[in-house]
C-alpha positions as CSV (number, residue, x, y, z in Angstrom):
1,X,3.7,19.6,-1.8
2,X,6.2,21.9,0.3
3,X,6.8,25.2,-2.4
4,X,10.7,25.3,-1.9
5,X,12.7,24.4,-5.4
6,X,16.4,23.8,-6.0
7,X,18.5,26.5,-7.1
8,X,18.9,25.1,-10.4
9,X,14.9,24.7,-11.0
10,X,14.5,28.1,-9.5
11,X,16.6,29.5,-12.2
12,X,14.9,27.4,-14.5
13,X,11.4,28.6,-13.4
14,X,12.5,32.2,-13.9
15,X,13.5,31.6,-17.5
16,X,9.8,30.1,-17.7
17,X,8.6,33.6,-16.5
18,X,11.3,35.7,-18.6
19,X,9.5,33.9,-21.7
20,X,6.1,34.4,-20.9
21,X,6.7,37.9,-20.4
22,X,8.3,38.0,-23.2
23,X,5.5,36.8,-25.3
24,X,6.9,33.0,-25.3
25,X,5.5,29.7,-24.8
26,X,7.2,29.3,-21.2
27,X,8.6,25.4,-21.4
28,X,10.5,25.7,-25.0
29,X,9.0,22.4,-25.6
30,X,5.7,22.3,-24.2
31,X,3.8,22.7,-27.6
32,X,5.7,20.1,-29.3
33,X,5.1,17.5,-26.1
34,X,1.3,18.6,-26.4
35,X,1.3,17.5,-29.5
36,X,2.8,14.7,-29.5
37,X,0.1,13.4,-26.8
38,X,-2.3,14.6,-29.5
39,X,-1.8,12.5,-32.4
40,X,-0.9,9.7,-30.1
41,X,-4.1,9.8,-28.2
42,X,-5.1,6.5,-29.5
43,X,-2.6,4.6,-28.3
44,X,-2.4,5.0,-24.2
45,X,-4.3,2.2,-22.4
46,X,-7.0,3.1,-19.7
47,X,-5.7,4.6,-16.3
48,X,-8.8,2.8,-14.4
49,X,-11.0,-0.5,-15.1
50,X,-14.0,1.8,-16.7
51,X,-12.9,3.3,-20.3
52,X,-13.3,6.9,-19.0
53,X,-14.0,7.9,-22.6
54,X,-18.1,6.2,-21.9
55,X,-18.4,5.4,-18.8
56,X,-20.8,7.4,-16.7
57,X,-19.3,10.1,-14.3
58,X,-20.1,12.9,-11.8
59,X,-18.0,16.2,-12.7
60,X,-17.7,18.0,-9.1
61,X,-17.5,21.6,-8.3
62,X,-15.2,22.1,-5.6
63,X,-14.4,25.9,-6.3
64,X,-15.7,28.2,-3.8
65,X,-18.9,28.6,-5.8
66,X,-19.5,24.5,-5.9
67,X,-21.7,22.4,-3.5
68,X,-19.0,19.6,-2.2
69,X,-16.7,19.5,-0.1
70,X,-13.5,18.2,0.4
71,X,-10.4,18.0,2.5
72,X,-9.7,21.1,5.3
73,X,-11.5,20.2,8.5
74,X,-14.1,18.4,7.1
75,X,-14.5,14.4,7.7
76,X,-13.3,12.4,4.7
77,X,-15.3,9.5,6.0
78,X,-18.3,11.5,5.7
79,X,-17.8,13.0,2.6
80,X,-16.7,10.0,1.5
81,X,-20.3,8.4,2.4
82,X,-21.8,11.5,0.7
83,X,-19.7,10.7,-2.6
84,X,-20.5,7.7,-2.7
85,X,-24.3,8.0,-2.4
86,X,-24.4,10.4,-5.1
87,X,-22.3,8.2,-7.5
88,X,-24.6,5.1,-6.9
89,X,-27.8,7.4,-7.6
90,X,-26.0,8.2,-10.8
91,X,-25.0,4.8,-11.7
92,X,-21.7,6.4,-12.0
93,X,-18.0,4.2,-11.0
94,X,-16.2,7.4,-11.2
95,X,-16.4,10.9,-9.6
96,X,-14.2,13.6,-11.7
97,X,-12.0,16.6,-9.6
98,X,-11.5,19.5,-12.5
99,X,-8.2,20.4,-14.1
100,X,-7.4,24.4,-13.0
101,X,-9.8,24.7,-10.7
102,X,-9.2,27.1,-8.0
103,X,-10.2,25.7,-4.5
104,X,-11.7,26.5,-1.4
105,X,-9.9,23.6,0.4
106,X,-6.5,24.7,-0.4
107,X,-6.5,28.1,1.5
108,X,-5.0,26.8,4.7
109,X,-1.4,27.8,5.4
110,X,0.2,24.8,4.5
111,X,-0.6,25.5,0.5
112,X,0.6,29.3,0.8
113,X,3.9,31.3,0.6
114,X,4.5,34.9,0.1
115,X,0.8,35.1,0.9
116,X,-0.7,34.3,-2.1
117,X,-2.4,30.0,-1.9
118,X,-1.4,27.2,-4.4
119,X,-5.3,27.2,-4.7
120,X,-5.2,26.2,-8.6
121,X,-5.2,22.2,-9.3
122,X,-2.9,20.8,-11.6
123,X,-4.0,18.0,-11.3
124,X,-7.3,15.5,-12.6
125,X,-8.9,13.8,-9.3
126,X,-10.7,10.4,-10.2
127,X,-13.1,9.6,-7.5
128,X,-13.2,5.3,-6.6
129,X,-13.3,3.3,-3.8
130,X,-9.8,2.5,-2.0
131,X,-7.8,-0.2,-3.7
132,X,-9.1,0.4,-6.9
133,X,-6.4,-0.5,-9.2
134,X,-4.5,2.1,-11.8
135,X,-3.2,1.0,-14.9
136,X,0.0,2.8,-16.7
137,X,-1.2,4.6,-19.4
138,X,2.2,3.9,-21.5
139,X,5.3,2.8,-21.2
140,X,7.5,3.7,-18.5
141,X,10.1,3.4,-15.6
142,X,9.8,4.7,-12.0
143,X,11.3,7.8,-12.0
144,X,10.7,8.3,-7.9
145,X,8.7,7.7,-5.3
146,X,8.2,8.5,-1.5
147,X,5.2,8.9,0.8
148,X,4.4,12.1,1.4
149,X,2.2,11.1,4.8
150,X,1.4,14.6,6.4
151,X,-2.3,15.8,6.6
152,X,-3.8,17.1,2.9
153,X,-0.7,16.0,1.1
154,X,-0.7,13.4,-1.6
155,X,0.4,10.2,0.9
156,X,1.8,7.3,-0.7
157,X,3.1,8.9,-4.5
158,X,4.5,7.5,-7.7
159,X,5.9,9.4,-10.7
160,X,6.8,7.3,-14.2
161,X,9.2,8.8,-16.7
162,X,8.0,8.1,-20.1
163,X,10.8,8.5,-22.9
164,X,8.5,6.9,-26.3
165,X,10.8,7.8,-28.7
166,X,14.0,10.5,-28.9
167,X,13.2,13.9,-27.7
168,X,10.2,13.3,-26.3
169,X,10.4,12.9,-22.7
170,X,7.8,13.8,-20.0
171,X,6.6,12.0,-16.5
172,X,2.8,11.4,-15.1
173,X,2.4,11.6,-11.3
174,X,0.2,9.1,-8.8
175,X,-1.1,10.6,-6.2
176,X,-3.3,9.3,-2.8
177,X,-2.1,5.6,-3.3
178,X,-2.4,2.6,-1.0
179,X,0.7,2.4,1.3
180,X,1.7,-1.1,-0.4
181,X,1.4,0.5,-3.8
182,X,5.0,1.8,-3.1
183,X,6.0,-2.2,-2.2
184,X,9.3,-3.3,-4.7
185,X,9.6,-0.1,-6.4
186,X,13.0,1.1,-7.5
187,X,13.9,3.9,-9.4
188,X,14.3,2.3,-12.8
189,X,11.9,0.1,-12.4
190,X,9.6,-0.6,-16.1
191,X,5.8,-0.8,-16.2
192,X,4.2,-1.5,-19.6
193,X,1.1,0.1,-20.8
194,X,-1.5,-1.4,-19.2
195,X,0.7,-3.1,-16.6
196,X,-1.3,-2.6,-13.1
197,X,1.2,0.5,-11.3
198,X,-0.7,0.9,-7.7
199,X,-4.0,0.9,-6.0
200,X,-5.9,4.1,-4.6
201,X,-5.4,4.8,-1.1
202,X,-7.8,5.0,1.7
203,X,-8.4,8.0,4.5
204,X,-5.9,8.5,6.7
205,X,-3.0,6.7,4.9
206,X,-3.6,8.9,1.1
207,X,-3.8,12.1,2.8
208,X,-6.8,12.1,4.9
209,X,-9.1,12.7,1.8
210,X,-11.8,10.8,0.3
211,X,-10.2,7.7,-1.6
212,X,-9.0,9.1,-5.6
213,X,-6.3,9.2,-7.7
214,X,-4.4,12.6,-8.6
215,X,-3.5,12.2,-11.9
216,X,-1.1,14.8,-13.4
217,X,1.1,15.3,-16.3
218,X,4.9,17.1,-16.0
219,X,6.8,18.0,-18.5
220,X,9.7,19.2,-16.2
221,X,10.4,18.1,-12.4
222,X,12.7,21.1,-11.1
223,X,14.5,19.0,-9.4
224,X,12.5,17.4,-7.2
225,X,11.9,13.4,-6.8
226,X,8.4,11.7,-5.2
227,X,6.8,15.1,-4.8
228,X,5.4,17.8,-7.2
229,X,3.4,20.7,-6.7
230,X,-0.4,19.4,-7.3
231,X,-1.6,22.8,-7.3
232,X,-0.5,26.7,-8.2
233,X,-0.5,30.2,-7.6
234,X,-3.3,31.7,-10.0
235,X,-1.0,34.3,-10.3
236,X,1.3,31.9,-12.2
237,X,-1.0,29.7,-13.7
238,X,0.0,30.6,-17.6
239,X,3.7,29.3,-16.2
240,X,2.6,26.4,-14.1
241,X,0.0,25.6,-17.2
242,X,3.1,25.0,-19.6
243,X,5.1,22.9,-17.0
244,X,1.9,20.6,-16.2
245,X,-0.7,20.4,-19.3
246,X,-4.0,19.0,-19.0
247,X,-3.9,15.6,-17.6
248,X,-7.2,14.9,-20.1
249,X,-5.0,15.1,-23.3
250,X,-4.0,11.1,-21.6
251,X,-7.1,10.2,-19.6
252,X,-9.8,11.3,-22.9
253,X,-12.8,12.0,-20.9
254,X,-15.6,13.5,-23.1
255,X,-16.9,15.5,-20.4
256,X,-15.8,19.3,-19.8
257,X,-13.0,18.6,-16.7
258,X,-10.9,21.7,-17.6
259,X,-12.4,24.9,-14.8
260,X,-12.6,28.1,-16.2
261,X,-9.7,31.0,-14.8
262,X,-12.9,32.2,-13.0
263,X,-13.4,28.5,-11.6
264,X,-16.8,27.6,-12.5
């Protein structure tokens, strides 16, 4: 989740930013791409084996104001044993990581440049055991893929284009996958709705983090292939929030998963 972008992208981006100040949606097409995962909300399959729209779940807090913990120094096997004991208590299969949540584990170094941390998730976390599968929520073909194996990154990552009819185009990113997930992929490559895509990783291989899926939506990759920028600058978030909507508009989860600006 390194912050350097081609030149092209960069441009690009700095379009995105003329518009917003300018008043302007920042992606020219973001509303009409929102949309359109609007009125088609019935028709995406289930990401996960639970219908996320019923099933039981535990929404975290991971801001700097929650209670839990993950990633930085911390031990993912022990916060994995944590999350897990809380889950069972709540008959729960699925723990939930917020959309636009600003957090406390992405203050390290590695998530900053020009001082200011990616600390904003772009991103919907979906807490399981490792080698849980993940379904393909539509139609699709492999648009890249690479594993991204250094400490708090995503590890083993896939990214699906999805083209469902002409002009609408956008991709939906994997993240923290089993290493074999990425076994007989090419770019190209055409998963079905509902097709099993990959398995969640486990600690150390995803990331070092407790096993989940990152879920996101893009509706433009700046150039870059197997990687994406999970999380952003609050500084930018009305840009980064037109480039990557909320991932729920696919995933239909009746709970509140979007954070407030102020995180809570």
């Amino acid at each position: 989740m390194t912050a350097c972008m081609p030149i092209r992208a960069a441009k690009r981006f700095q379009n995105y930013q003329d518009r917003l100040a300018a008043g302007q949606e920042p992606v020219p097409n973001a509303e009409m791409l929102r949309q359109w995962l609007v009125e088609n909300a019935d028709t995406f399959s289930p990401v996960l084996e639970w219908d996320l729209k019923t099933c039981a779940k535990i929404v975290y807090d991971f801001s700097a104001t929650g209670d839990v913990v993950i990633g930085g120094t911390s031990d993912p096997a022990r916060q994995t044993e944590i999350m897990w004991q809380q889950l069972a208590k709540a008959n729960a299969p699925v723990g939930v990581g917020r959309y636009r949540e600003d957090r406390i584990c992405y203050q390290s170094d590695q998530f900053k440049n020009d001082g200011e941390a990616r600390s904003q998730h772009l991103g919907i976390d979906l807490f399981a055991p490792a080698s849980t599968p993940v379904f393909a929520p539509l139609d699709g073909v492999v648009h890249s893929f690479a594993d991204n194996n250094l400490h708090l990154d995503y590890g083993p990552t896939i990214i699906l284009q999805h083209q469902p009819e002409d002009g609408v185009m956008f991709y939906t990113l994997y993240g923290h996958l089993s290493r074999d997930s990425l076994d007989g992929l090419y770019k190209g490559k055409e998963f079905s709705a509902g097709e099993i895509l990959c398995r969640f990783g486990d600690f150390p291989i995803n990331g070092d983090w407790i096993p989940h899926l990152h879920f996101q939506v893009i509706f433009d990759m700046l150039g870059r292939e197997g990687d994406y920028f999970g999380a952003a600058k609050p500084s930018e978030w009305d840009i980064w929030a037109s480039i990557c909507p909320d991932p729920n508009l696919i995933l239909q989860m009746s709970e509140n998963v979007v954070a407030t600006r102020e995180g809570v």
